[in-house]
Steps between C-alpha positions, in 0.01 A plus 500: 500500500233497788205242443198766540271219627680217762334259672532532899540267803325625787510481901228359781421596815422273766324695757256285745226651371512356168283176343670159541692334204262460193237738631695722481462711133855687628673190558380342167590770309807543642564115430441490151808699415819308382690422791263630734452160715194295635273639688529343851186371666564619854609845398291808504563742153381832578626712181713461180679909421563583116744799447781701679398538814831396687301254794385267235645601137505316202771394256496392134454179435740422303813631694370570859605859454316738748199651307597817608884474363343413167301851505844712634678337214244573224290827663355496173247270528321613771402840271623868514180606698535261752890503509466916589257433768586140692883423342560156370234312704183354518302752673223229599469209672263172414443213706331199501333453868331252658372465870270328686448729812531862553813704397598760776250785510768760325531782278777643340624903585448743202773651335612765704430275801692248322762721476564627848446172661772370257719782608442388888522185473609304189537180629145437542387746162714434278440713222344855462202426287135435552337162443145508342359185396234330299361148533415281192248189674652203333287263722230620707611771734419611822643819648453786698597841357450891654141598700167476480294798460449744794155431584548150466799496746285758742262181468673234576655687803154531668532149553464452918843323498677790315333812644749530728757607311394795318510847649161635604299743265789572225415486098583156354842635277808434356689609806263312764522186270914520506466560944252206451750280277787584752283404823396149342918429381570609900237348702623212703519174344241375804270773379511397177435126587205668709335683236511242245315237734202792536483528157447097405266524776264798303225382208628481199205741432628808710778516248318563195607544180826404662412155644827312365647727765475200764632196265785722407602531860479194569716363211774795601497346875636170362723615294648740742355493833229645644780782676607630172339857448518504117194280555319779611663755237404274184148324574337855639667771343681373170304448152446093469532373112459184355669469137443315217804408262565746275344792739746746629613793780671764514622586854676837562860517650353648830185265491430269770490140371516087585482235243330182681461230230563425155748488207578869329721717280617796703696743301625806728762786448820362578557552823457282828407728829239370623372596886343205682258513791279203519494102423842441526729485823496765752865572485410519100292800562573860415445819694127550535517853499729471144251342344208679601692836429571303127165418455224628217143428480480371126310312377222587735255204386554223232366648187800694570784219538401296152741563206295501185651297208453613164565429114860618451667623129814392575369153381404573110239199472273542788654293759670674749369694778679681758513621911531848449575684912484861538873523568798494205728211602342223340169338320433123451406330149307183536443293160276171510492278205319221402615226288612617180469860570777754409601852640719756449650792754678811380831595644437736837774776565616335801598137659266222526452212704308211348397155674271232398233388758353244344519304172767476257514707150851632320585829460665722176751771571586696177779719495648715193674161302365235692223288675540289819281268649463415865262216656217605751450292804334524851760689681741637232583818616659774202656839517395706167691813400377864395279503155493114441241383340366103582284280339289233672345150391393162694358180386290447824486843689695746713516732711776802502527790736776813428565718732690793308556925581508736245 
């Protein structure tokens, strides 16, 4: 009979990227698994995948059977609502990321762009689905995510270095700010190295309430040389954010976005298109006039980016809180306990992930006859079934996220 909880073994990535060795939370993680390996002091570990996705999937355990062969075996456990709409899958994706300079200024197509590009070309998209994401800070967190406000942007592109390149006398909109976004991505690489010396040469002062503007530029340079455009793109006209752990994002599947530092849960709909048009390689980069044509304009300021988390019932003592994004694939659970302290989740009608970020604690699984036990430890990563209930407790303190769709 299938086990309706199983304990997984997960997969890294090693893109370049990625923090070094023990900085990196991904690679640490990853590590702590059974038969994971030592984390390698020279090697960069950029993210650690938990579910079905075929680029990275995970496998029990216990056999080192395919996650996803588990599910087509026993459909059952995934639910009937989820079973009717997804099949016997996950139909999310968690990570564990960590990176210590930009990620490629990117954002994923929406669904029915998802699903034509797919059609065209499925060796770069893969799959037909969309991909939006959210963004759980698990150290501080520094990212850029969608567009400032109009009137800021209209601002900021006053600036003598920038005035340039905006049409004369038309309304600050949507449309000019998607003809502005495609002018700074196509500019050439000299101009860019041009315009970004004019602006470290401005006061700080003629920036305003935007006066990080410069020191953001200037970091981007390093990383990426002072020719990339998605300098330009992210330090001018993207929202800037600077997380705390625990904070959280939501970012759209058509919303522009670059992570630049820190550790994070990213939990997405499983999927992996992604369109590419700035820090990274130039034979990396996607069709400019793609991803403008794929682009939105949400969020359109911060307030607008930050994922609220809130008190949650699916934990019956007070506990639990969850990541709740205005689309159906998936929500995240986070439970933090101190030592000594108990909690209890409900069974969901779908599939859960669950994985321990820090601490150690044990948790209960009670079925109809019995009651099994597993250990919690930094790392352990579990798949749960449809309507399980779990029990937690700790001597000294955890922390447990579970991602799960109902």
């Amino acid at each position: 009979m299938a086990e309706p909880v199983v304990q997984l073994q997960c997969g890294v990535k090693n893109d370049p990227w990625g923090k070094k060795g023990k900085n990196s939370a991904a690679g640490q993680l990853w590590s702590k698994t059974p038969n994971n390996g030592d984390i390698q002091d020279d090697q960069t570990y950029s993210e650690m995948w938990m579910g079905t996705y075929p680029t990275v999937p995970s496998r029990l355990l216990s056999t080192g059977e395919l996650l996803s062969d588990y599910l087509k075996k026993n459909p059952h456990l995934v639910g009937q609502q989820v079973l009717d709409k997804y099949g016997p899958e996950i139909p999310f994706l968690p990570k564990i990321l960590s990176f210590s300079k930009a990620l490629p200024l990117q954002l994923h197509p929406n669904k029915s762009l998802a699903e034509q590009l797919h059609k065209e070309n499925p060796s770069q998209f893969a799959d037909a689905n969309h991909k939006p994401e959210i963004a759980v800070a698990l150290s501080n967190f520094e990212l850029f995510v969608g567009f400032k406000p109009l009137p800021e942007l209209e601002s900021i592109m006053k600036l003598k270095p920038l005035e340039q390149l905006l049409p004369g006398n038309q309304p600050f909109t949507n449309d000019l700010l998607r003809d502005l976004c495609k002018t700074l991505l196509t500019i050439p690489p000299i101009v860019v190295s041009e315009i970004i010396t004019s602006l470290l040469d401005l006061p700080e002062a003629q920036f305003g309430k935007h006066r990080y503007i410069p020191g953001l530029l200037d970091r981007l340079r390093k990383q990426y040389t002072e020719f990339d455009n998605g300098n330009l793109v992210a330090a001018l006209l993207m929202n800037y954010m600077a997380l705390g752990p625990g904070e959280a994002v939501c970012v759209p599947a058509d919303s522009m976005h670059a992570y630049l530092c820190g550790d994070i849960i990213e939990c997405m709909a499983r999927s992996d298109n992604v369109l590419n048009t700035g820090f990274c390689p130039r034979a990396e980069r996607d069709n400019v006039e793609l991803f403008t044509r794929a682009l939105s304009f949400q969020p359109h300021g911060v307030d607008e980016a930050v994922l609220p988390r809130r008190r949650s019932e699916i934990g019956t003592l007070g506990r639990s809180d969850v990541y709740a994004p205005p689309f159906g694939e998936f929500n995240v659970l986070v439970t933090v306990l101190g030592a000594g302290e108990r909690e209890s989740q409900r069974g969901v009608s779908g599939p859960s992930l669950l994985f321990v970020t820090r601490g150690c604690g044990r948790l209960e699984v009670k079925g109809s006859e019995t009651v099994k036990l597993f250990d919690l430890r930094e790392g352990y990563v579990f798949f749960v079934g449809e309507g399980v209930g779990l029990d937690f407790d700790t001597d000294r303190g955890i922390a447990v996220y579970r991602a799960y769709a109902e």
